[in-house]
C-alpha positions as CSV (number, residue, x, y, z in Angstrom):
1,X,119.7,2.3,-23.9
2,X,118.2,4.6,-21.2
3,X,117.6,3.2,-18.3
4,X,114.0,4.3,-16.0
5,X,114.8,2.1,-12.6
6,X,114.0,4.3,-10.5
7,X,114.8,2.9,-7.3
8,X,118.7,2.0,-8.3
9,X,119.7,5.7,-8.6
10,X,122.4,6.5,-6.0
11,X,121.3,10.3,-5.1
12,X,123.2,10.6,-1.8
13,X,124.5,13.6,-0.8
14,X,122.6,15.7,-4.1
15,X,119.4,16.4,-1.8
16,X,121.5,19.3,0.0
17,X,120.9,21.2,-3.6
18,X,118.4,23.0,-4.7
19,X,115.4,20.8,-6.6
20,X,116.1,21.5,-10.0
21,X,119.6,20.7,-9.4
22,X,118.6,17.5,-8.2
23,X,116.0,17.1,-10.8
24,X,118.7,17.9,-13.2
25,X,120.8,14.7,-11.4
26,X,117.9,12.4,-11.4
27,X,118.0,12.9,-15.6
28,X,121.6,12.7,-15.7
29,X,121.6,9.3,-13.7
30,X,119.1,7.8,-16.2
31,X,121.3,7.5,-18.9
32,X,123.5,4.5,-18.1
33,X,125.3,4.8,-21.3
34,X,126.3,8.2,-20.7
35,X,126.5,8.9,-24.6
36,X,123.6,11.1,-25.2
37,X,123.7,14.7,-25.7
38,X,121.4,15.3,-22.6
39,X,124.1,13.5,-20.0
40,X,126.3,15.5,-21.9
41,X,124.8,18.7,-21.7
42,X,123.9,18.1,-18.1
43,X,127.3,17.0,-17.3
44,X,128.8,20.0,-18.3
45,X,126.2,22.2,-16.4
46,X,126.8,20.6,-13.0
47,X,130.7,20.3,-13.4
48,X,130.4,24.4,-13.9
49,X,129.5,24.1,-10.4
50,X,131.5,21.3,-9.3
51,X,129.4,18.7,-8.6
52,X,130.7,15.6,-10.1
53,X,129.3,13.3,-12.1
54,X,131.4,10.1,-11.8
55,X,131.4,7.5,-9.6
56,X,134.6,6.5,-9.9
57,X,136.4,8.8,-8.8
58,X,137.1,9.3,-5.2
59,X,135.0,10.8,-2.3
60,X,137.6,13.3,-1.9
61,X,137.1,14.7,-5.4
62,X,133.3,14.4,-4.9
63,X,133.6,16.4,-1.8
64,X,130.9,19.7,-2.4
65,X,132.0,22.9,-1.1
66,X,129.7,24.5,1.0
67,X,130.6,27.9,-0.4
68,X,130.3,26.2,-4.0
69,X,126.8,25.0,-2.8
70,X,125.6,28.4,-1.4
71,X,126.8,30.0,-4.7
72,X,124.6,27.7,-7.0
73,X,121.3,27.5,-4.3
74,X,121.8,31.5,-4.3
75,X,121.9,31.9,-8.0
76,X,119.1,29.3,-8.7
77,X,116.7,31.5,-5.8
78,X,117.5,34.4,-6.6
79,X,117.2,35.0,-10.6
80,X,116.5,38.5,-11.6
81,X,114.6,39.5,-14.4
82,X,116.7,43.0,-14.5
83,X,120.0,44.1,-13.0
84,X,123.7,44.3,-14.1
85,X,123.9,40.0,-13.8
86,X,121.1,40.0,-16.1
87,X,123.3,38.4,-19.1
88,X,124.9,35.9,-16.8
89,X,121.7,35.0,-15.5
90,X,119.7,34.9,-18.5
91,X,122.7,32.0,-20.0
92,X,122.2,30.5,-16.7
93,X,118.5,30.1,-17.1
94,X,117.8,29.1,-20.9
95,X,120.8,26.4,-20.1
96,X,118.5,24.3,-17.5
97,X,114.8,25.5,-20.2
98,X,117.6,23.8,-23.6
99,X,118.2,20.8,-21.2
100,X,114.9,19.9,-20.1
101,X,113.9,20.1,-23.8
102,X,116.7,18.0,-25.1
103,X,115.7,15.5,-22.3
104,X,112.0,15.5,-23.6
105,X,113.0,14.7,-26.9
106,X,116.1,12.1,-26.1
107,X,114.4,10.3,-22.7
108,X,111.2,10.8,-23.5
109,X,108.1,12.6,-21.7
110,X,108.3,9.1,-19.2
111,X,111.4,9.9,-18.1
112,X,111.2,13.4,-17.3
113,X,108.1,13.1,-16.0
114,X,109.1,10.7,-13.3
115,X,112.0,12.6,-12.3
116,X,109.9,15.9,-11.3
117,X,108.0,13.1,-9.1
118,X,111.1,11.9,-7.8
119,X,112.3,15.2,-7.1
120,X,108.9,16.5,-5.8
121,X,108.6,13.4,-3.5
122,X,112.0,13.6,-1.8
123,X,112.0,17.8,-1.0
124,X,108.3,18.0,-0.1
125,X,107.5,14.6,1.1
126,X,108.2,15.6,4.7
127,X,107.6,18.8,5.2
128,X,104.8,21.4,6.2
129,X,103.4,23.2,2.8
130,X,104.3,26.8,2.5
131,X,103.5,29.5,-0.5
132,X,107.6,28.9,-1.0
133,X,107.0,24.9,-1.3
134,X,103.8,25.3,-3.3
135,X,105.6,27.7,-6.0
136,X,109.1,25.3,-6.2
137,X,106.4,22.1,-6.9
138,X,104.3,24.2,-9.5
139,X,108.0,24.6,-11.1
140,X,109.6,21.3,-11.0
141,X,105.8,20.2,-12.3
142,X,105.6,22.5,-15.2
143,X,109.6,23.5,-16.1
144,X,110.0,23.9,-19.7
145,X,106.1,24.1,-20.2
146,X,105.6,27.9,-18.8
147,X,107.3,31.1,-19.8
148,X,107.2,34.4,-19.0
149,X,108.7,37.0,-21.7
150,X,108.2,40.3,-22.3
151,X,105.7,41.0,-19.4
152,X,103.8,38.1,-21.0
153,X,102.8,34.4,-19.8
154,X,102.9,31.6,-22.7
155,X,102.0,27.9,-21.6
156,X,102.6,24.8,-24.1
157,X,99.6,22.6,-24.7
158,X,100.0,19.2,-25.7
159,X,96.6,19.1,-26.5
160,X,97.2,22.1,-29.3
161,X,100.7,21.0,-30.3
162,X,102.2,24.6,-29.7
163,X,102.3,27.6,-27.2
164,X,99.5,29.8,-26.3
165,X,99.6,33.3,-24.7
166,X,98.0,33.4,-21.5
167,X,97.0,35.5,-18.2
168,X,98.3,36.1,-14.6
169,X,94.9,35.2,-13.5
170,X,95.4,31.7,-15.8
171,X,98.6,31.0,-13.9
172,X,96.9,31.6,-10.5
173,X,94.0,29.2,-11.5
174,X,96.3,26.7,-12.8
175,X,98.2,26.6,-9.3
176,X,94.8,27.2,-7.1
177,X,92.4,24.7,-9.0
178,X,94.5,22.3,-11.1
179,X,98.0,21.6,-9.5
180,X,96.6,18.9,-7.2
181,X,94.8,17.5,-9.7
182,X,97.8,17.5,-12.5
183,X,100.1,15.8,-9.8
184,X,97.5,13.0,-8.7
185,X,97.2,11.9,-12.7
186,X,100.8,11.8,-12.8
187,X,101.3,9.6,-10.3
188,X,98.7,7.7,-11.5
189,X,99.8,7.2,-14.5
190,X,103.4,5.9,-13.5
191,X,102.4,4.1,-10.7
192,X,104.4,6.6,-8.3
193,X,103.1,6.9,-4.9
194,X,104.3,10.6,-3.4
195,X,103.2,9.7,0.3
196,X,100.4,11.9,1.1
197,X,101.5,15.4,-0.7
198,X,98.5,15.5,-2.8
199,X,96.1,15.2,0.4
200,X,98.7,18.2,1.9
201,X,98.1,20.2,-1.1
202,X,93.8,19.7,-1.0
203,X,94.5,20.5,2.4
204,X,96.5,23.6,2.1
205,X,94.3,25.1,-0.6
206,X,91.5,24.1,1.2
207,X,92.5,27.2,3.5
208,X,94.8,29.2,1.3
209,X,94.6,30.8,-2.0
210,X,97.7,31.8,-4.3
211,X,96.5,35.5,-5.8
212,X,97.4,36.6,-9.3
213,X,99.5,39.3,-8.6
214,X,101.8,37.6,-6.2
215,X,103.5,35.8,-9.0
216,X,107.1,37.4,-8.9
217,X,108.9,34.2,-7.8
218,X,107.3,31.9,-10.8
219,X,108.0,35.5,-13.3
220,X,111.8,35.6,-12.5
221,X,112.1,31.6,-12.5
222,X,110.5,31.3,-15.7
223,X,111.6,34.0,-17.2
224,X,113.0,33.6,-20.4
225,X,114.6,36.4,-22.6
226,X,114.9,34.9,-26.0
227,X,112.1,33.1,-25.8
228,X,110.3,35.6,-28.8
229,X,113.3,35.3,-30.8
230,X,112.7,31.5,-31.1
231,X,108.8,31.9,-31.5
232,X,107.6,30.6,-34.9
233,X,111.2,30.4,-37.0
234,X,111.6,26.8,-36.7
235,X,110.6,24.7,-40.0
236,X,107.7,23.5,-38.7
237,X,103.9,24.3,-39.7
238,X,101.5,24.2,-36.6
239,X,98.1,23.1,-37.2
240,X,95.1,22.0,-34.5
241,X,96.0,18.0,-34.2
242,X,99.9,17.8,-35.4
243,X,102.3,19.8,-36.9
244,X,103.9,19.6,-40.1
245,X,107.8,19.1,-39.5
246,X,109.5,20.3,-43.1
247,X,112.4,18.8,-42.3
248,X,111.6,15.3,-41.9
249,X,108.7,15.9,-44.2
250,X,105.5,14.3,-42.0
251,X,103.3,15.3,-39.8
252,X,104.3,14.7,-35.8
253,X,102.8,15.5,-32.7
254,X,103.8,19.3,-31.2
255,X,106.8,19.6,-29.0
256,X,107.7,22.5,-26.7
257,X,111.3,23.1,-28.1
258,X,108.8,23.6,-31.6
259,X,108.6,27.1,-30.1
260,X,104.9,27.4,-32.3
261,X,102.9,30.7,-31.5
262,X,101.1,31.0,-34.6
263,X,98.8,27.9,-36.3
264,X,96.9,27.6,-39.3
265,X,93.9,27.0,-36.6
266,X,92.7,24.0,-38.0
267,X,93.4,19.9,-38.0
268,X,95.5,18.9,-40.9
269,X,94.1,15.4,-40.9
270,X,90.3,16.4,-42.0
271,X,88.0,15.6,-44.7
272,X,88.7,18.3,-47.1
273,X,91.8,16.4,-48.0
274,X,90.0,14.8,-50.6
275,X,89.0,17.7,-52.4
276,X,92.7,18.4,-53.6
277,X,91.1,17.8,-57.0
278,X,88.8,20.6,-57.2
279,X,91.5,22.8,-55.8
280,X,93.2,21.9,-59.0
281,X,90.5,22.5,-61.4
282,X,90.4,26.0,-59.6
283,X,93.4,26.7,-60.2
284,X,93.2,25.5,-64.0
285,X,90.3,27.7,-64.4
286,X,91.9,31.0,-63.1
287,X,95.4,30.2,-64.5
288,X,94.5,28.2,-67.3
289,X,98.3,26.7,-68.4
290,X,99.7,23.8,-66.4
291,X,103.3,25.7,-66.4
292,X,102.0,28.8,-64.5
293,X,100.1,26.6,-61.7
294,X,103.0,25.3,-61.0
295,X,105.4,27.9,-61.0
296,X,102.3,29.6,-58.9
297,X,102.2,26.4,-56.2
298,X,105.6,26.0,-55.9
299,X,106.3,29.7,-55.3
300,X,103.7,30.2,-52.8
301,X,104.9,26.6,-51.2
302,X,108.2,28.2,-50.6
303,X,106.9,30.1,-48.3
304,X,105.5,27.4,-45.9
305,X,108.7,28.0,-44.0
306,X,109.5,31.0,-42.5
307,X,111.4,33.6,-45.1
308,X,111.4,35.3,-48.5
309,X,113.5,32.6,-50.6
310,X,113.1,34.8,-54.2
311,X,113.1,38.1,-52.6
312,X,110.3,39.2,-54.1
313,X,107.6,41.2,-53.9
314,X,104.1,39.6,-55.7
315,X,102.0,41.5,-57.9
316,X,98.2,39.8,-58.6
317,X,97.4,41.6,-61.5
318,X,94.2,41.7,-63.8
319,X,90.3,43.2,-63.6
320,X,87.7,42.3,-61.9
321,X,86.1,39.1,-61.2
322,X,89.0,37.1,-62.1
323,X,89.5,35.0,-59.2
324,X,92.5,37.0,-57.7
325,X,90.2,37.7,-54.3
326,X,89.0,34.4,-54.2
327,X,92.7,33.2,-54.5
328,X,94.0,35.0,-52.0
329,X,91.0,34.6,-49.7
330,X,92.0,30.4,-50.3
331,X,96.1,30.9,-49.2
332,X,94.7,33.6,-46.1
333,X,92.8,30.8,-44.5
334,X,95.3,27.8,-45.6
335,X,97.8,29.5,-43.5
336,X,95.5,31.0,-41.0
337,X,97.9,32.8,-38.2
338,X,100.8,32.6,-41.0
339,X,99.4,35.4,-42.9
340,X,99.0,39.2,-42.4
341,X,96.7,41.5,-44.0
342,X,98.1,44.7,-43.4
343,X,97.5,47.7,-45.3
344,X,99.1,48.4,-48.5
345,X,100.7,51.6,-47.7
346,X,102.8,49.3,-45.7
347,X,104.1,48.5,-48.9
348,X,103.8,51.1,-51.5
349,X,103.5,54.5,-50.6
350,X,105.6,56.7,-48.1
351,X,108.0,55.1,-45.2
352,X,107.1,55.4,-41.7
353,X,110.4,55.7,-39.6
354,X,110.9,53.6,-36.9
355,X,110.2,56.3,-33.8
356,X,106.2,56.5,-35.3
357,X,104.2,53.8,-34.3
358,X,103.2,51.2,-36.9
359,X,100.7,48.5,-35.9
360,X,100.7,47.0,-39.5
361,X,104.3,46.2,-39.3
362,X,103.9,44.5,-35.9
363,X,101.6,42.1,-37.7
364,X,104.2,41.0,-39.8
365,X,105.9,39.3,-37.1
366,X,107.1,36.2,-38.3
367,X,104.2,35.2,-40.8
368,X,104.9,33.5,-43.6
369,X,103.1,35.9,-46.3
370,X,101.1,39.1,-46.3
371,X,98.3,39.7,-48.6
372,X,97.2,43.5,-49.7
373,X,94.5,44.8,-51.6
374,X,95.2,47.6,-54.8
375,X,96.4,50.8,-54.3
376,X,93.8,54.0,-54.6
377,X,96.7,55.8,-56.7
378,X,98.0,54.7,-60.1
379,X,101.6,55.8,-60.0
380,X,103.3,54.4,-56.7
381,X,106.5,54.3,-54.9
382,X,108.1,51.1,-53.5
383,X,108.8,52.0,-49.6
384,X,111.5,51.3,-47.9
385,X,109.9,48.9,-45.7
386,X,109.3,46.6,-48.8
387,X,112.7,47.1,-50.1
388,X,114.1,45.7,-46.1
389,X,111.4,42.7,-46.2
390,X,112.1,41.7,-49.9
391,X,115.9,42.8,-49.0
392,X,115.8,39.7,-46.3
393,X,117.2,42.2,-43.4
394,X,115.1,40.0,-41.2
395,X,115.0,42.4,-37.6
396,X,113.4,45.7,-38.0
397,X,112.4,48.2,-35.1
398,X,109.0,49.6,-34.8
399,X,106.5,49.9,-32.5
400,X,102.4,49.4,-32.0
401,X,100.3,52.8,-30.5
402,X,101.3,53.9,-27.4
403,X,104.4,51.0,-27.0
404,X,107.7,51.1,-26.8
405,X,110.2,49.9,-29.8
406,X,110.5,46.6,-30.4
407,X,112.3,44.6,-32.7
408,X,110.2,42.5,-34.9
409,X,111.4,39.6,-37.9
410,X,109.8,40.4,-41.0
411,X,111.1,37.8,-43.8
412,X,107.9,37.2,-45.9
413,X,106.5,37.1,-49.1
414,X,104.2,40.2,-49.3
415,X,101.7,39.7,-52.5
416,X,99.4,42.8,-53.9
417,X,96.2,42.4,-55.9
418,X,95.4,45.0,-58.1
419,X,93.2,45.6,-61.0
420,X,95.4,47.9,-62.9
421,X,98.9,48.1,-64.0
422,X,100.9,50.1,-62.1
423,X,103.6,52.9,-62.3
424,X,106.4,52.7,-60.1
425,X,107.5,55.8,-59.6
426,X,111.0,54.8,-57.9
427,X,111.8,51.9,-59.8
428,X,115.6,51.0,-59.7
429,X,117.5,48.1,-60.6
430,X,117.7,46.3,-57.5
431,X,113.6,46.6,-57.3
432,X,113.2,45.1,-61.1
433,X,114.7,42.1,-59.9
434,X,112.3,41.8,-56.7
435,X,109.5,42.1,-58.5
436,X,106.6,39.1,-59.6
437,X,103.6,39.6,-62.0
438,X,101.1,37.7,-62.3
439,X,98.8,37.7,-64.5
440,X,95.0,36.8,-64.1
441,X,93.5,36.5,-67.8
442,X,90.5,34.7,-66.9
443,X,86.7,36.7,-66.4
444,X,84.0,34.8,-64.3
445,X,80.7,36.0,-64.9
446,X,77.2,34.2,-63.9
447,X,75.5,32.1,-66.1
448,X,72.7,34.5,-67.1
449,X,75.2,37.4,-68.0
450,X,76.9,34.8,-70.3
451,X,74.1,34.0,-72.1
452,X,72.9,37.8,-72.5
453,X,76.5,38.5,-74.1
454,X,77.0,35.6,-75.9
455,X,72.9,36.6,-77.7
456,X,73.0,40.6,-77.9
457,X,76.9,40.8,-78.4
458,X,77.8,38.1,-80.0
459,X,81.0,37.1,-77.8
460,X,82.4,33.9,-77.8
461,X,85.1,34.2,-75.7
462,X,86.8,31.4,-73.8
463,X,88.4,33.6,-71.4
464,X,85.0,34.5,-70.2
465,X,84.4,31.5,-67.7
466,X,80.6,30.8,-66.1
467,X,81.2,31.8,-62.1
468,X,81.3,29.0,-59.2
469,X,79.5,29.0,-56.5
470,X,81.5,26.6,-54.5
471,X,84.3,28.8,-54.5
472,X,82.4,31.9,-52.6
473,X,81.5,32.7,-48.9
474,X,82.5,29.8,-46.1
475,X,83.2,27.3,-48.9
476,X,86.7,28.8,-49.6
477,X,87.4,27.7,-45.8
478,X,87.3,24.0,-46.8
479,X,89.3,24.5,-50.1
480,X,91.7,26.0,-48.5
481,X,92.1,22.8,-45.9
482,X,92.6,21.0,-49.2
483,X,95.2,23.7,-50.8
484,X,97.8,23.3,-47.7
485,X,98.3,19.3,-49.0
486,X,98.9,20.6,-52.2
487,X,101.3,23.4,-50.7
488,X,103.2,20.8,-48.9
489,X,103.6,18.4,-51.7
490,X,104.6,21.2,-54.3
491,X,107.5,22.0,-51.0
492,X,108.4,19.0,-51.0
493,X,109.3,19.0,-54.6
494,X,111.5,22.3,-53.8
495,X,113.4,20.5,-51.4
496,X,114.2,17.3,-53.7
497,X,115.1,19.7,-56.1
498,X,117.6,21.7,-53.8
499,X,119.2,19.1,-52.3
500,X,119.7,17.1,-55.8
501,X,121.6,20.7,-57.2
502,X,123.7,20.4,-53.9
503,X,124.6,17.2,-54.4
504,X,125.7,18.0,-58.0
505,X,127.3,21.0,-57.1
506,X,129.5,19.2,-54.6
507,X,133.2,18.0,-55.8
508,X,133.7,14.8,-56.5
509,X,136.3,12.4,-55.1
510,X,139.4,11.4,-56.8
511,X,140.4,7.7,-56.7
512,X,144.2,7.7,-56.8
């Protein structure tokens, strides 16, 4: 049971730290049980500092240090971005950014919500507004829903269910045009009056104006190093209205502690649910036997969370008109942001080393899959690339034009279409077993052509299939809203299957 009286939380003597600490306190004292992992976590972060958490024990042992108070107001001001504390700082940082997410998903958004009012209301109730003031509220306000990484600002939108990259000047606006605004609905919508700071701030901005490029207190506040490293990996699926959480196996509304970048950019509850059917008779027209559609579903499906479960490399292989294009065309708008199209070279051809820039392998950054067209050349070496990706090495360094290296994760399914068979010139052992064919037997031609060969030819032959118009141009867009369901089931399956093999592969217990 957590508790959200407000007005019974003893916060004497915490108001002489820094707001977040006391922010940090405000969450702490909501849980009366004291058994969650966010009192824990919190606990343990203010006892590094020694400010204790428990009323019982005496005033003595509560006493704060003012040297231990000017250490911790010191660190929490002055956080740099760069310099030799920049590992000590960094743990610092992402400590209080893990906490205010486990809060968020423990207390709810009520609870954490209220306590940035709290904490807004009793440093800045009182007092004159200052550029200083106005940055500190913008942070308690928005803690856990701004980062900047990499020389790059990324704000979560509840509305989108994931993070978005955004500008300096976006930041600026946000303080400038929409912070009064954000804290009046707010209190609003908890009932919290904050005695008159809203009509300070119309007033303040009414006169001042926070400029983009004097951002450097809100960069080195929330600043956070790893935050790439988290981006996209978790087993989740990010689409326009929800996202799909793999591991309790429904949809959910986005949290920030998702760590979504990418998105399949549209609503997975839509219409073209219903035309899961016509996916399948697609699918029976192009692969014709029910045991290759579903070996075909359920290895693509494995792919709807992030890494190359088969190690494998896919070949799409048969001629033209055969529904290859169209099928990959379906699976590059079912996962939208999840796949790549990068060039084959990428794949077969000639390495690039790391030092030269490669923009196609910077696409690759966590997507899910990566879809190539055929090779001009016949006879065709594996690169090296494709043997680390299919290898599951996961990291690799490379860099875009004109940018420094970068370490990107690459752990994806990359599948190749081709017309022809190929020749691999550097095939080896370990690459037999990483390698997928295939095959598309079917031919699509249009109505008249099958009448022209079936009179001056005399071909009757039923791989030779009248062509669809419903699967061509923006229709595919709407099958492939419908193909993601059937994705998700065939997942699904995967995961019923895994968890039943290690079940059974488990030791039994003995009954003496």
């Amino acid at each position: 049971m957590v508790a959200i009286n407000t007005q019974n939380i003893d916060t004497s003597g915490i108001n002489i730290y820094h707001p977040i600490v006391y922010f940090l306190f405000i969450l702490l004292k909501h849980d009366e049980t004291k058994r969650t992992k966010s009192y824990s976590l919190i606990a343990k972060y203010l006892e590094t500092y020694n400010i204790k958490v428990d009323n019982d024990e005496s005033k003595e042992k509560n006493r704060i240090l003012n040297e231990e108070i000017g250490i911790l107001n010191n660190r929490l001001n002055n956080i740099k971005i760069e310099g030799n504390n920049t590992l000590e700082n960094k743990k610092f940082k992402n400590d209080i950014i893990d906490i205010i997410y486990s809060c968020i998903d423990e207390f709810g958004l009520r609870i954490v919500n209220i306590s940035r009012l709290m904490t807004i209301k009793k440093y800045y109730g009182k007092t004159s507004l200052s550029n200083h003031s106005i940055f500190n509220i913008f942070i308690i306000l928005n803690l856990g829903y701004f980062v900047y990484s990499d020389k790059e600002w990324y704000k979560f939108f509840y509305s989108l269910n994931g993070w978005e990259s955004i500008s300096s000047y976006d930041i600026a606006k946000e303080i400038n045009l929409y912070l009064t605004g954000n804290l009046k609905n707010m209190c609003i919508e908890y009932n919290i009056s904050l005695d008159g700071i809203t009509n300070e701030l119309m007033n303040f901005f009414t006169n001042h104006t926070i400029i983009y490029n004097h951002l450097e207190q809100l960069e080195t506040f929330f600043y956070t190093h790893d935050f790439i490293k988290r981006i996209d990996k978790g087993n989740v699926l990010r689409f326009e209205d929800c996202v799909y959480d793999f591991d309790i196996g429904a949809p959910r509304p986005g949290r920030p502690n998702d760590f979504c970048l990418k998105s399949t950019n549209y609503n997975y509850y839509n219409d073209n649910r219903d035309k899961m059917e016509e996916v399948y008779q697609f699918l029976r027209d192009i692969f014709v036997e029910e045991d290759l559609i579903n070996y075909v579903l359920k290895l693509i499906a494995s792919t709807l969370t992030l890494g190359n479960k088969l190690r494998s490399i896919l070949f799409f292989i048969g001629s033209g008109r055969n529904g290859k294009t169209t099928f990959t065309n379906m699976l590059r708008l079912a996962l939208g942001d999840y796949a790549a199209t990068p060039n084959v070279s990428l794949f077969l051809g000639k390495s690039t080393s790391a030092d030269k820039p490669s923009p196609h392998m910077m696409d690759l950054n966590k997507c899910r899959i990566s879809i190539c067209e055929e090779p001009d050349a016949r006879s065709i070496n594996i690169t090296g690339d494709a043997k680390a990706i299919t290898g599951n090495v996961g990291y690799i360094k490379t860099r875009s034009l004109y940018k420094d290296l970068q370490t990107v994760y690459v752990d994806l399914l990359p599948i190749i279409n081709t017309n022809d068979k190929l020749t691999i010139s550097n095939l080896d052992n370990a690459l037999i077993d990483r390698i997928l064919v295939i095959p598309f037997t079917q031919r699509f031609v249009n109505k008249m052509n099958i009448s022209i060969l079936s009179s001056t030819q005399n071909i009757d032959n039923s791989s030779i299939k009248q062509a669809n118009t419903m699967w061509q141009g923006s229709h595919v867009q709407s099958y492939a809203e419908a193909l993601i369901h059937i994705l998700i089931k065939n997942y699904q399956k995967i995961i019923q299957i895994w968890r039943y093999l290690k079940v059974s592969s488990m030791p039994q217990s003995i009954s003496l």
